[in-house]
Every structure is written in C-alpha cells, then in structure tokens.
PQR file with spaces between the fields and no chain letter, atoms N, CA, C, O and H, PARSE charges and radii, in Angstrom:
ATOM       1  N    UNK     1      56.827  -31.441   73.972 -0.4000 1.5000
ATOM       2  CA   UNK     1      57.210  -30.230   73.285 -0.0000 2.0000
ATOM       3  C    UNK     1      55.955  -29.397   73.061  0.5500 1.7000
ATOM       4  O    UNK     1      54.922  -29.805   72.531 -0.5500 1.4000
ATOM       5  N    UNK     2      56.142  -28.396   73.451 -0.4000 1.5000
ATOM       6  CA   UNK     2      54.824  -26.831   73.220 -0.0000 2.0000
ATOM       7  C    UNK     2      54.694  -26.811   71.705  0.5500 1.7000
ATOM       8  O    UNK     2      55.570  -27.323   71.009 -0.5500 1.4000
ATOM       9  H    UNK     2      56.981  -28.064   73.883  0.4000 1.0000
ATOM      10  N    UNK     3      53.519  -26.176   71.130 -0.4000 1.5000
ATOM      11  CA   UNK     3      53.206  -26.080   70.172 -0.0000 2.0000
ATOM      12  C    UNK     3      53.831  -24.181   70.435  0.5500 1.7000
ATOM      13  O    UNK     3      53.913  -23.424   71.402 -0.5500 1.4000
ATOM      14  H    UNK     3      52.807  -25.760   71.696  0.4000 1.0000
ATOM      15  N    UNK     4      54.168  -24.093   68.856 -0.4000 1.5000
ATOM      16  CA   UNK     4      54.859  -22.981   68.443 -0.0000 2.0000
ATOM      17  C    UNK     4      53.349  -21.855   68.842  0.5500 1.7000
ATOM      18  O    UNK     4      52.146  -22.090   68.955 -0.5500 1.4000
ATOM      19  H    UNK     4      54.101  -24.707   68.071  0.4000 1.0000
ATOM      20  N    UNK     5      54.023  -20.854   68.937 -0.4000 1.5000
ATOM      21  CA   UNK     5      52.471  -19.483   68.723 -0.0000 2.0000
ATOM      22  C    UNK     5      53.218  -17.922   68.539  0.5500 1.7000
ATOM      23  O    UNK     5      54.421  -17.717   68.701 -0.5500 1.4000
ATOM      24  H    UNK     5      55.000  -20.663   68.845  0.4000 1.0000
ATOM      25  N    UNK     6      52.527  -17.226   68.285 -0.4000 1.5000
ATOM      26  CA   UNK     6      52.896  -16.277   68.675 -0.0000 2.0000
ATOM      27  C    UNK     6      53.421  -15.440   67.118  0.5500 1.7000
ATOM      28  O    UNK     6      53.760  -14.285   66.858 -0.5500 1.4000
ATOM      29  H    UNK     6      51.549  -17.392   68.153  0.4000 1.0000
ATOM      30  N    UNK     7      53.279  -16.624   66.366 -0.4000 1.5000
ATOM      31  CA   UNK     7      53.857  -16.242   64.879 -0.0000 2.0000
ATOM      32  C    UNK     7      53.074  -15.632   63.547  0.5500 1.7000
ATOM      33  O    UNK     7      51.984  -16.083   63.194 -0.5500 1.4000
ATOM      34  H    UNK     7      53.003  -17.561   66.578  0.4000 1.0000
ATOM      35  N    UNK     8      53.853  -14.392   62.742 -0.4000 1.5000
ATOM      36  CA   UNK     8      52.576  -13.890   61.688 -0.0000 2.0000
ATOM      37  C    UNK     8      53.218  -13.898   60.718  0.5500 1.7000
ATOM      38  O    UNK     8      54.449  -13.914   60.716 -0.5500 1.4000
ATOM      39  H    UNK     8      54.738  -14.025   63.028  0.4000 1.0000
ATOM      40  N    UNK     9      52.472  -13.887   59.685 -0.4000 1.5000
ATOM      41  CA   UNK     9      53.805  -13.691   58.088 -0.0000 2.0000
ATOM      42  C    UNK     9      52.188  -12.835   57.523  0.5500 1.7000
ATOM      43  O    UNK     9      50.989  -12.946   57.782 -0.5500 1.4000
ATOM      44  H    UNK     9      51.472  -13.874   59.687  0.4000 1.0000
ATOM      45  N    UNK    10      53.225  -11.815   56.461 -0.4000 1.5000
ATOM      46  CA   UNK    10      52.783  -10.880   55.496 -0.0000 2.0000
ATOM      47  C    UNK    10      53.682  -11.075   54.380  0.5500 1.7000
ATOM      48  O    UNK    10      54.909  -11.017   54.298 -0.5500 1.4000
ATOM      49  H    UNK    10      54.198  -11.724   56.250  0.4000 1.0000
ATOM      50  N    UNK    11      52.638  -11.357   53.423 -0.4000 1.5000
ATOM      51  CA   UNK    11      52.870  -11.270   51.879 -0.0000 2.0000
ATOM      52  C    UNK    11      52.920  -10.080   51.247  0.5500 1.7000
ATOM      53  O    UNK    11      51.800   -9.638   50.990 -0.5500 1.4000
ATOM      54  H    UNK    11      51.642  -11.405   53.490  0.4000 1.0000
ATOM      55  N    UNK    12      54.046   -9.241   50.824 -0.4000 1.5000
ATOM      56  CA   UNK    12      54.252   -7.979   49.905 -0.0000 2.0000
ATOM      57  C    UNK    12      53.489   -7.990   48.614  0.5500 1.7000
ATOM      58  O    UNK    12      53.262   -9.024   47.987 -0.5500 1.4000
ATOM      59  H    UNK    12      54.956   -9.600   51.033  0.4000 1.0000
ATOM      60  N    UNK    13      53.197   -7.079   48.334 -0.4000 1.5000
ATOM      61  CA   UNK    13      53.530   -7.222   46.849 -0.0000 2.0000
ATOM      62  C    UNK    13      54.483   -7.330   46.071  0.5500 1.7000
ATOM      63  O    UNK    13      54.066   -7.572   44.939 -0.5500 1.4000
ATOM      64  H    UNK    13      53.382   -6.239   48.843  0.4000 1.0000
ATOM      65  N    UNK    14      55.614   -7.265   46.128 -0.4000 1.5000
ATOM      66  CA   UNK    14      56.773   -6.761   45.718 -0.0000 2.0000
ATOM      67  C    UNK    14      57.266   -9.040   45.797  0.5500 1.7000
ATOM      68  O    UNK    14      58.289   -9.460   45.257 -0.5500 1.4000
ATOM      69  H    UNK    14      55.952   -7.068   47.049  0.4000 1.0000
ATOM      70  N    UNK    15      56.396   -9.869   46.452 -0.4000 1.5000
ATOM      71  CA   UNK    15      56.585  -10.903   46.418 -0.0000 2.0000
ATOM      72  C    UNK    15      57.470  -11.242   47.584  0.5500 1.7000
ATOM      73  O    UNK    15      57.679  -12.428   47.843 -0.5500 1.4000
ATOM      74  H    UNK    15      55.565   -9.527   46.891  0.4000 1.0000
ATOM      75  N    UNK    16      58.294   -9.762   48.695 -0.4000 1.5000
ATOM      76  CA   UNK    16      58.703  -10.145   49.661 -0.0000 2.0000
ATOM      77  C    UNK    16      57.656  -11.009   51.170  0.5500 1.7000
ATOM      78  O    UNK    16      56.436  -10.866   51.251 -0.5500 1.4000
ATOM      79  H    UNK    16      58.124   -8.799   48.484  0.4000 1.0000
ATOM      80  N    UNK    17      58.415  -11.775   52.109 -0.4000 1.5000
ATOM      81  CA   UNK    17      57.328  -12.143   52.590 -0.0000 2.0000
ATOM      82  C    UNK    17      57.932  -12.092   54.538  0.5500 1.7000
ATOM      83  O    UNK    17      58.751  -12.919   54.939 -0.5500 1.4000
ATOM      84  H    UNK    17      59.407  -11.891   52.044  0.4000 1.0000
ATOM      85  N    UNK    18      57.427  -11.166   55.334 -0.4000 1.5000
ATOM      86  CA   UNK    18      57.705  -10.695   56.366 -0.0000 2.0000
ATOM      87  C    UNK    18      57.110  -11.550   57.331  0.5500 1.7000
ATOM      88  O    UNK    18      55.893  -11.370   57.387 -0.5500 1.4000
ATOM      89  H    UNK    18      56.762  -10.494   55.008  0.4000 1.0000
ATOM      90  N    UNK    19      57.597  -12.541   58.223 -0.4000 1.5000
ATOM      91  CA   UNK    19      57.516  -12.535   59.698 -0.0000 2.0000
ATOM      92  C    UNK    19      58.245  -12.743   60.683  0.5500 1.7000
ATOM      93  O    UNK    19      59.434  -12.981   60.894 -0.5500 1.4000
ATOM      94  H    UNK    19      58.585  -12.687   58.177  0.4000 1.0000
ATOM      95  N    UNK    20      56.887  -12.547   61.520 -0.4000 1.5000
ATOM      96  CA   UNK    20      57.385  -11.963   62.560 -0.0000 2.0000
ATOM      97  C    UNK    20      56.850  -12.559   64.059  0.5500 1.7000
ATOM      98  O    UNK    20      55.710  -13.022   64.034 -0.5500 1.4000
ATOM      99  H    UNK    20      55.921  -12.353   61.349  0.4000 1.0000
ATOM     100  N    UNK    21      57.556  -12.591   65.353 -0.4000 1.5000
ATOM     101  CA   UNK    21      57.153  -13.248   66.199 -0.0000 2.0000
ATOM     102  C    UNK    21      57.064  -12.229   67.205  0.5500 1.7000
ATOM     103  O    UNK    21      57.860  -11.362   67.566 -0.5500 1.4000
ATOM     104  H    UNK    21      58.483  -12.215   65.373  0.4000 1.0000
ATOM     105  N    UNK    22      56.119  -12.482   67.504 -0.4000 1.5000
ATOM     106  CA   UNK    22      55.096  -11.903   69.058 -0.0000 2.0000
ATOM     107  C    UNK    22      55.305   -9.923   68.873  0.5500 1.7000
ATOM     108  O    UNK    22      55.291   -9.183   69.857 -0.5500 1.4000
ATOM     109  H    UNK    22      55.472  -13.187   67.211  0.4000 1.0000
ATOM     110  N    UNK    23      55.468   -9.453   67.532 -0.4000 1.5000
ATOM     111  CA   UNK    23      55.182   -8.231   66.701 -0.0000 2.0000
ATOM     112  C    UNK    23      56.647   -8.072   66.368  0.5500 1.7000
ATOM     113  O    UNK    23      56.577   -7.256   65.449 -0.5500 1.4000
ATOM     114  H    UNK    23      55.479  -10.053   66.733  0.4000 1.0000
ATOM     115  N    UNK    24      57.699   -8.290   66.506 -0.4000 1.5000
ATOM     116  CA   UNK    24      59.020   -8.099   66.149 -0.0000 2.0000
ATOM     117  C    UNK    24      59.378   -8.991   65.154  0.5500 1.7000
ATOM     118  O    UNK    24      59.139  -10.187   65.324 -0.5500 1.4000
ATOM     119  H    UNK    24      57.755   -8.952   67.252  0.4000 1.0000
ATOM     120  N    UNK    25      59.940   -8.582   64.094 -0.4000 1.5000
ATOM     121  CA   UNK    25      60.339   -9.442   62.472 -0.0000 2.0000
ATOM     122  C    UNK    25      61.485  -10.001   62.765  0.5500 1.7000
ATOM     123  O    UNK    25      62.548   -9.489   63.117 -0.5500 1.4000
ATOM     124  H    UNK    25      60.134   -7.611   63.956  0.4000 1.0000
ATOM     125  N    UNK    26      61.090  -11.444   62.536 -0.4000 1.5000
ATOM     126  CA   UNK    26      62.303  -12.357   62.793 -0.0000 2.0000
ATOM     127  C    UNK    26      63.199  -12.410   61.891  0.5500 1.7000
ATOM     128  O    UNK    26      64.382  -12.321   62.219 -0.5500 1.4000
ATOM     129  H    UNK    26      60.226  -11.859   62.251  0.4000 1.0000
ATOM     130  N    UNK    27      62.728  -12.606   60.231 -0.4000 1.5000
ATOM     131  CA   UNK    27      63.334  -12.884   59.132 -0.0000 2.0000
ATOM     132  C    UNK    27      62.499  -12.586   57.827  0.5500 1.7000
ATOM     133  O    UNK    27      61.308  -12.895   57.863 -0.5500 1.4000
ATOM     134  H    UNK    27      61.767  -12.679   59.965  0.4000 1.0000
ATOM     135  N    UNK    28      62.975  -12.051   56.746 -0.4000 1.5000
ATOM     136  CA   UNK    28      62.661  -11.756   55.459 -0.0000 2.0000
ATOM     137  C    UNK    28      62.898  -12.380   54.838  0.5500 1.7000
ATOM     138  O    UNK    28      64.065  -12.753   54.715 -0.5500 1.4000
ATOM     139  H    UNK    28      63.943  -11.800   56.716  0.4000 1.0000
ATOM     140  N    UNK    29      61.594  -12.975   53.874 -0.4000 1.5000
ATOM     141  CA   UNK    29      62.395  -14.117   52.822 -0.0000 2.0000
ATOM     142  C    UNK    29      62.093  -12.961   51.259  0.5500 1.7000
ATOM     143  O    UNK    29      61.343  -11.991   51.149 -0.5500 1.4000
ATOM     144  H    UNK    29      60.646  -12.672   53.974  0.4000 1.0000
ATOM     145  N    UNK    30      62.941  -13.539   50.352 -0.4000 1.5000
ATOM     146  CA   UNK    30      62.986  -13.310   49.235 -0.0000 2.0000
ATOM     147  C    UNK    30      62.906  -14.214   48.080  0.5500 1.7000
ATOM     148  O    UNK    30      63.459  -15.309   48.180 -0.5500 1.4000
ATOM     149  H    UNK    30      63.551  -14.327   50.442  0.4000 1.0000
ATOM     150  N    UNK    31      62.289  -13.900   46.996 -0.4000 1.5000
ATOM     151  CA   UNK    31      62.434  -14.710   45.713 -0.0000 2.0000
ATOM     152  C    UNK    31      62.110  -16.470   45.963  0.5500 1.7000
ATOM     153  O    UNK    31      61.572  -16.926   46.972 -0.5500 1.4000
ATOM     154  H    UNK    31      61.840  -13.010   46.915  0.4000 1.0000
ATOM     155  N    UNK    32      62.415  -16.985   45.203 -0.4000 1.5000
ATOM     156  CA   UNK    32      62.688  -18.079   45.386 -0.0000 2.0000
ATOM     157  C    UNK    32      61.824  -18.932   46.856  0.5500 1.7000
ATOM     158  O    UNK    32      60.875  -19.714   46.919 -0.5500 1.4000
ATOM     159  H    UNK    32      62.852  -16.614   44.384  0.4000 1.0000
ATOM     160  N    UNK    33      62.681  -18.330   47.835 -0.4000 1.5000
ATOM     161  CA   UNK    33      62.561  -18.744   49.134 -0.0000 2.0000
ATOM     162  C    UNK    33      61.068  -18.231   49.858  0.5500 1.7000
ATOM     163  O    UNK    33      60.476  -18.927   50.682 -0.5500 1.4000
ATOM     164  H    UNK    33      63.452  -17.695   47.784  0.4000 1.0000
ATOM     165  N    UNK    34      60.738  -17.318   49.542 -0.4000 1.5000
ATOM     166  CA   UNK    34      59.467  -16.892   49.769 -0.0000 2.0000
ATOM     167  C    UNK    34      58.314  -17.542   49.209  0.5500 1.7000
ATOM     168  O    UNK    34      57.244  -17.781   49.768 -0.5500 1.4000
ATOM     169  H    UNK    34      61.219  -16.752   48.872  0.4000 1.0000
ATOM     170  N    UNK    35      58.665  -17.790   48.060 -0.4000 1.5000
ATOM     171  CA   UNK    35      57.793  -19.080   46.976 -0.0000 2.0000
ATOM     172  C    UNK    35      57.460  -19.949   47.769  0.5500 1.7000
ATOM     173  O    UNK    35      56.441  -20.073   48.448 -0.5500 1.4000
ATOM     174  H    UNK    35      59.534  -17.595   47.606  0.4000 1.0000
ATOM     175  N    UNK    36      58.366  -20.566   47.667 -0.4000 1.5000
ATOM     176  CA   UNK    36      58.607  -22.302   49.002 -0.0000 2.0000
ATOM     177  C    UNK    36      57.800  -22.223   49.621  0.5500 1.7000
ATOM     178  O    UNK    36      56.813  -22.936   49.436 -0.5500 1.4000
ATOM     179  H    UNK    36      59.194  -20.465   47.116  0.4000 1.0000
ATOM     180  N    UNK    37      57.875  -21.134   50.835 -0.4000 1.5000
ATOM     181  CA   UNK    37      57.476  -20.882   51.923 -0.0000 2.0000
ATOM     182  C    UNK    37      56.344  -20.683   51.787  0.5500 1.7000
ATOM     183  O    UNK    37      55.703  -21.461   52.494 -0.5500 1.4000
ATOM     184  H    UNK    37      58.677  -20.555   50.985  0.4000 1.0000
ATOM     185  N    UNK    38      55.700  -19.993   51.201 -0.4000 1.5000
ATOM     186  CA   UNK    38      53.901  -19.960   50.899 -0.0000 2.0000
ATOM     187  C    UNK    38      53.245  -20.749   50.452  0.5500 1.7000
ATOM     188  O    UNK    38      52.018  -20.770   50.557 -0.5500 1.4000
ATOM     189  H    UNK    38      56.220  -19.361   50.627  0.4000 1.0000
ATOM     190  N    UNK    39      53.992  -21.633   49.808 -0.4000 1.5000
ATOM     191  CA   UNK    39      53.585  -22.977   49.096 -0.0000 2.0000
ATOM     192  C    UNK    39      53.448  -23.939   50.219  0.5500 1.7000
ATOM     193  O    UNK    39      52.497  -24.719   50.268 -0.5500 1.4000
ATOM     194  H    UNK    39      54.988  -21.615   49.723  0.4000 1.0000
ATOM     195  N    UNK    40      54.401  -23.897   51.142 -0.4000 1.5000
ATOM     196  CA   UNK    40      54.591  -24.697   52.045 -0.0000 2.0000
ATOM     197  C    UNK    40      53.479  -24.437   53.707  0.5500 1.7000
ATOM     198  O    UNK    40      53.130  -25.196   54.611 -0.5500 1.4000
ATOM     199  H    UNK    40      55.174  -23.264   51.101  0.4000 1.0000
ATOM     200  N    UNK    41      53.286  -23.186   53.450 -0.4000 1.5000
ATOM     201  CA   UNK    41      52.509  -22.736   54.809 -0.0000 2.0000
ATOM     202  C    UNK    41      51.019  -23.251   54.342  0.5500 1.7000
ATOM     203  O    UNK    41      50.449  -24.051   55.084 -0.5500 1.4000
ATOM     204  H    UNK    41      53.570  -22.569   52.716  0.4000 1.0000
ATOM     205  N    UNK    42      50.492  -22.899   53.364 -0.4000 1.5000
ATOM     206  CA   UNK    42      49.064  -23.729   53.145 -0.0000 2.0000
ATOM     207  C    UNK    42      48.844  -24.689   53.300  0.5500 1.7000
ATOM     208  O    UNK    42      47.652  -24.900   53.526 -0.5500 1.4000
ATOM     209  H    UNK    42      50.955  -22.248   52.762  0.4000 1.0000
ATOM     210  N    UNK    43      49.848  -25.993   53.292 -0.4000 1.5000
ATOM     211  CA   UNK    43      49.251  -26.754   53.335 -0.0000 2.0000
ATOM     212  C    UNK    43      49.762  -27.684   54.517  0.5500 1.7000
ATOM     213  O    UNK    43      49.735  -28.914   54.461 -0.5500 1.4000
ATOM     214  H    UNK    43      50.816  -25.821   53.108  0.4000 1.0000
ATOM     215  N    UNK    44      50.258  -26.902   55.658 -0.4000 1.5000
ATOM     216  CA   UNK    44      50.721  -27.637   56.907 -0.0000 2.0000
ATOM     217  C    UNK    44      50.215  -26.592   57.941  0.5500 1.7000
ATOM     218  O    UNK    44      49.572  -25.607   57.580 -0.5500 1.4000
ATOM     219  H    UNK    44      50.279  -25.903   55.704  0.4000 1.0000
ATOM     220  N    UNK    45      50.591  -26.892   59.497 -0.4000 1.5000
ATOM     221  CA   UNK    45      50.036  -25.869   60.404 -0.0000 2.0000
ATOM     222  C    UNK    45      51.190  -24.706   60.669  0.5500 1.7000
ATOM     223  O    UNK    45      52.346  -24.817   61.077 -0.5500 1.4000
ATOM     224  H    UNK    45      51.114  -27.693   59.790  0.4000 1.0000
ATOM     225  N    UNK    46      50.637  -23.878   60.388 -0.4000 1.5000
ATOM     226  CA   UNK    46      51.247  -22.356   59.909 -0.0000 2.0000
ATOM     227  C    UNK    46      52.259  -21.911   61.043  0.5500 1.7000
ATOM     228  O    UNK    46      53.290  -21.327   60.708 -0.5500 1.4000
ATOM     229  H    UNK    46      49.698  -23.788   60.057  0.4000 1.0000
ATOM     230  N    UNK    47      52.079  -22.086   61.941 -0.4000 1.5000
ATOM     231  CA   UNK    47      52.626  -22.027   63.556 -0.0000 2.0000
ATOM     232  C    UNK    47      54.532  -22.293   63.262  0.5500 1.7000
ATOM     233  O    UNK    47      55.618  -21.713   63.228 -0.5500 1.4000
ATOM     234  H    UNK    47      51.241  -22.561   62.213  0.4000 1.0000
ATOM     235  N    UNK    48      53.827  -23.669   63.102 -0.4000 1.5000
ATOM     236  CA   UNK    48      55.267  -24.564   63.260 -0.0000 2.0000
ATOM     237  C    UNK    48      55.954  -24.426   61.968  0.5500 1.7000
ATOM     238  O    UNK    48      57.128  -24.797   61.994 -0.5500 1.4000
ATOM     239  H    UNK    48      52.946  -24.140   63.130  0.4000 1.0000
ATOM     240  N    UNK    49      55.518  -23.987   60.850 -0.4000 1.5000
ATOM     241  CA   UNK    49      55.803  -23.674   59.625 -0.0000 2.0000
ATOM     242  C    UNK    49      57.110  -22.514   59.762  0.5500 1.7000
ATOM     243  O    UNK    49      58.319  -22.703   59.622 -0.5500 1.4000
ATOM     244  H    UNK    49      54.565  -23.685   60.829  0.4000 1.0000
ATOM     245  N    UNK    50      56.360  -21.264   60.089 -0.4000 1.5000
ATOM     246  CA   UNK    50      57.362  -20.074   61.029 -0.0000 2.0000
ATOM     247  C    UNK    50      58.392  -20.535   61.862  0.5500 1.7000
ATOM     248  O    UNK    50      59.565  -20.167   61.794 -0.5500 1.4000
ATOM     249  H    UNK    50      55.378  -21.110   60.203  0.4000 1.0000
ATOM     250  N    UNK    51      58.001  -21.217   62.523 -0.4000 1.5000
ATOM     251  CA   UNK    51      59.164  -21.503   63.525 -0.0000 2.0000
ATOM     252  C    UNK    51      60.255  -22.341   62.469  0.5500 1.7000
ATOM     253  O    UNK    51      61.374  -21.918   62.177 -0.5500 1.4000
ATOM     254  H    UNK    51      57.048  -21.516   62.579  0.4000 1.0000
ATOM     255  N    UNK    52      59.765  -23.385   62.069 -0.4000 1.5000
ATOM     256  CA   UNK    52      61.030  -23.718   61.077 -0.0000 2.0000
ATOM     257  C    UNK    52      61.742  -23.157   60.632  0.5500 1.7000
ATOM     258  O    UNK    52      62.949  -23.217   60.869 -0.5500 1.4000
ATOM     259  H    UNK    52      58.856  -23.728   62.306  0.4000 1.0000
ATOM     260  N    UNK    53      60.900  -22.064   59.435 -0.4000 1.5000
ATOM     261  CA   UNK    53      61.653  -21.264   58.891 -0.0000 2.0000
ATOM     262  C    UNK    53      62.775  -20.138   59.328  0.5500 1.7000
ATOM     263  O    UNK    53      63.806  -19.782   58.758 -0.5500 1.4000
ATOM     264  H    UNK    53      59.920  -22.015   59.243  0.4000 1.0000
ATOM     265  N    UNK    54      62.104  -19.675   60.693 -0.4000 1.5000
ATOM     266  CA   UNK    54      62.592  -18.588   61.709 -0.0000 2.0000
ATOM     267  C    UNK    54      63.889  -19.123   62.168  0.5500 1.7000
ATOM     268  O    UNK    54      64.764  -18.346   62.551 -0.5500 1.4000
ATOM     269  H    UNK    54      61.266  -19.964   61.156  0.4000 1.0000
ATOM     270  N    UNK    55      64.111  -20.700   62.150 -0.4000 1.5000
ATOM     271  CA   UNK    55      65.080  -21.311   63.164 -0.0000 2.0000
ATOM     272  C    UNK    55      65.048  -21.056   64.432  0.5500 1.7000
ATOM     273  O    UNK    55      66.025  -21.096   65.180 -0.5500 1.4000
ATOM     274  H    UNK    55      63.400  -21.330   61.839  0.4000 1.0000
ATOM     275  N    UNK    56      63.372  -20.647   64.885 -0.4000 1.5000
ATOM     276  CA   UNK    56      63.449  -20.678   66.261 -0.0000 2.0000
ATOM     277  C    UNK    56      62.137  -21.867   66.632  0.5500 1.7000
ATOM     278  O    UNK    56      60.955  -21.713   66.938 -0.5500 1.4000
ATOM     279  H    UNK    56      62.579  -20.614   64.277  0.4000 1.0000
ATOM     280  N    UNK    57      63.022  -23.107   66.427 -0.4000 1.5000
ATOM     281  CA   UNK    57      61.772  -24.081   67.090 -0.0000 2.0000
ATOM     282  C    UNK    57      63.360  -24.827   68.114  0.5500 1.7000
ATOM     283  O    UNK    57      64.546  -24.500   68.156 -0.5500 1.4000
ATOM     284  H    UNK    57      63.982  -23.232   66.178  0.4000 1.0000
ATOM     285  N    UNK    58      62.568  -25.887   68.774 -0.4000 1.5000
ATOM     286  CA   UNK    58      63.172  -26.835   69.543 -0.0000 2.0000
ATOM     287  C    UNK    58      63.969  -27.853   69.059  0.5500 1.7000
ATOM     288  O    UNK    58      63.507  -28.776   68.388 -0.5500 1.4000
ATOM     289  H    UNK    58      61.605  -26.153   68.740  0.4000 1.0000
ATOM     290  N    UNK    59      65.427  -27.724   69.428 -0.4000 1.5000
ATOM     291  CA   UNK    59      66.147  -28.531   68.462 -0.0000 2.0000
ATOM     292  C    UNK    59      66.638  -30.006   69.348  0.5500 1.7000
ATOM     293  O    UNK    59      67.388  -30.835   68.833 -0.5500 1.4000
ATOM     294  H    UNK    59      65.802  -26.975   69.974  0.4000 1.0000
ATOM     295  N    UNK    60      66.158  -30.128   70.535 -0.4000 1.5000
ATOM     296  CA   UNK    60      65.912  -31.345   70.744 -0.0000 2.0000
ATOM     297  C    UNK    60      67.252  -31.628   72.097  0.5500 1.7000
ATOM     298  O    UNK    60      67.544  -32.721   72.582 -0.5500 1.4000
ATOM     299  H    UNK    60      65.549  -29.454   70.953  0.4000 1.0000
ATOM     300  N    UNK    61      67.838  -30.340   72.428 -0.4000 1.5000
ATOM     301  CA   UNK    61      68.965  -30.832   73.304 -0.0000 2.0000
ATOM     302  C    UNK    61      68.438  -29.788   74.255  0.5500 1.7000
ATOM     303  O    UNK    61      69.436  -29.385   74.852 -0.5500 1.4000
ATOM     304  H    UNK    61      67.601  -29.452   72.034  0.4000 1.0000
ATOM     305  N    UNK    62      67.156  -29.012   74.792 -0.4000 1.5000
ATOM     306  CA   UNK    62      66.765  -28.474   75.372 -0.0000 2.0000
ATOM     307  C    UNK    62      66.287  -29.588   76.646  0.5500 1.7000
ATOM     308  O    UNK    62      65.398  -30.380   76.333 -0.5500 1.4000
ATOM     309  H    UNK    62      66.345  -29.339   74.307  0.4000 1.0000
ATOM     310  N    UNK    63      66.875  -29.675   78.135 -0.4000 1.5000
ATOM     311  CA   UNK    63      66.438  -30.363   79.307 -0.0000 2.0000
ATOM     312  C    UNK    63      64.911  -29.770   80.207  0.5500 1.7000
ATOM     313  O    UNK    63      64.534  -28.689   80.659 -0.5500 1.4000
ATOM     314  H    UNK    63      67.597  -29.032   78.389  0.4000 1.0000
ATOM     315  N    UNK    64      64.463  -30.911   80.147 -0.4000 1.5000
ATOM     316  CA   UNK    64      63.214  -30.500   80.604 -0.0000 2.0000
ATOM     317  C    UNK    64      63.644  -30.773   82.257  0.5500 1.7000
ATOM     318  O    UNK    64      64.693  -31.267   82.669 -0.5500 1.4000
ATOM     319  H    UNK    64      64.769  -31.790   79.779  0.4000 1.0000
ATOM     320  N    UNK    65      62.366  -30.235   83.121 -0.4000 1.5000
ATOM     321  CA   UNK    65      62.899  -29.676   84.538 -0.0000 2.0000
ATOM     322  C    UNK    65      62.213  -31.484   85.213  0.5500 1.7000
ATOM     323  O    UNK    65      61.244  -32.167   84.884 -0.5500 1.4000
ATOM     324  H    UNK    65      61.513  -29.833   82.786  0.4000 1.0000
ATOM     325  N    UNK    66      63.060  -31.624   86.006 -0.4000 1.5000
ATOM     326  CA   UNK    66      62.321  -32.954   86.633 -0.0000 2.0000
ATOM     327  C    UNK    66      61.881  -32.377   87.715  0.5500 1.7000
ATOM     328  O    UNK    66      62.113  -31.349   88.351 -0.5500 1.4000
ATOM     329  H    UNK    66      63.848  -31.070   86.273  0.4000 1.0000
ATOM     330  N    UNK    67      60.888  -33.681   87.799 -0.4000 1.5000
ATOM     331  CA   UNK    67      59.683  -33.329   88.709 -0.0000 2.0000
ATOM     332  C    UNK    67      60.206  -33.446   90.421  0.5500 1.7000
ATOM     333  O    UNK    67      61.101  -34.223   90.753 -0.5500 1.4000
ATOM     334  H    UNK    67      60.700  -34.516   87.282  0.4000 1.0000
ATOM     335  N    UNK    68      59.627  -32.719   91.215 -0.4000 1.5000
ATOM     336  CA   UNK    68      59.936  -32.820   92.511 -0.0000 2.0000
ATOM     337  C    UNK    68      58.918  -32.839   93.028  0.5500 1.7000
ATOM     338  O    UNK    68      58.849  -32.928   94.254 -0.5500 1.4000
ATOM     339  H    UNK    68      58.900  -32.088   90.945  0.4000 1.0000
C-alpha cells in the first residue's frame, strides 16, 4: 500500500479546519470534530491522518495488478 500525499489542512480562526487534497477541499470539519482532529494530527503522520479523515485512504478490497 502507497503512502498517502498530496494532503493540506488549515486551521481558521473561527476554529474551522479546511483540507484539502492536491489544492481542491475535500472536507470541513467543525467544532468538536476539528478538536479531535488537531489533537490527533500532531501526534501521528499527518498524511495518513487526512486521508482517514477525508475517507479517501485504501479500504482494502482494491486488486493489485499481477505481474506478467
């Protein structure tokens, strides 16, 4: 499995928290959920952090190409 990339998050002031993948905003968190999430991005690798949150990582029923 590829390591996630391509991913950015911005902290509002307003406490909203914006990212976004490869410059297009995937998802907005709010309140609560934005908390988590910043709490949670410091102290793991930030990459794969996004992608979790985004619901765009690899969910494991993706076929890889066999070799020829």
């Amino acid at each position: 499995m590829g390591r996630p990339a391509g991913f950015a998050y911005t902290a509002q002031r307003d406490g909203t928290v914006l990212i976004s993948h490869h410059g297009r905003r995937a998802t907005t968190l709010r309140g609560e959920r934005a908390t988590r999430f910043l709490t949670e991005v410091e102290g793991a690798d930030p990459q794969r952090v996004m992608a979790r949150w985004t619901g765009n990582y690899k969910r494991g029923n993706e076929r890889s190409t066999r070799p020829r």
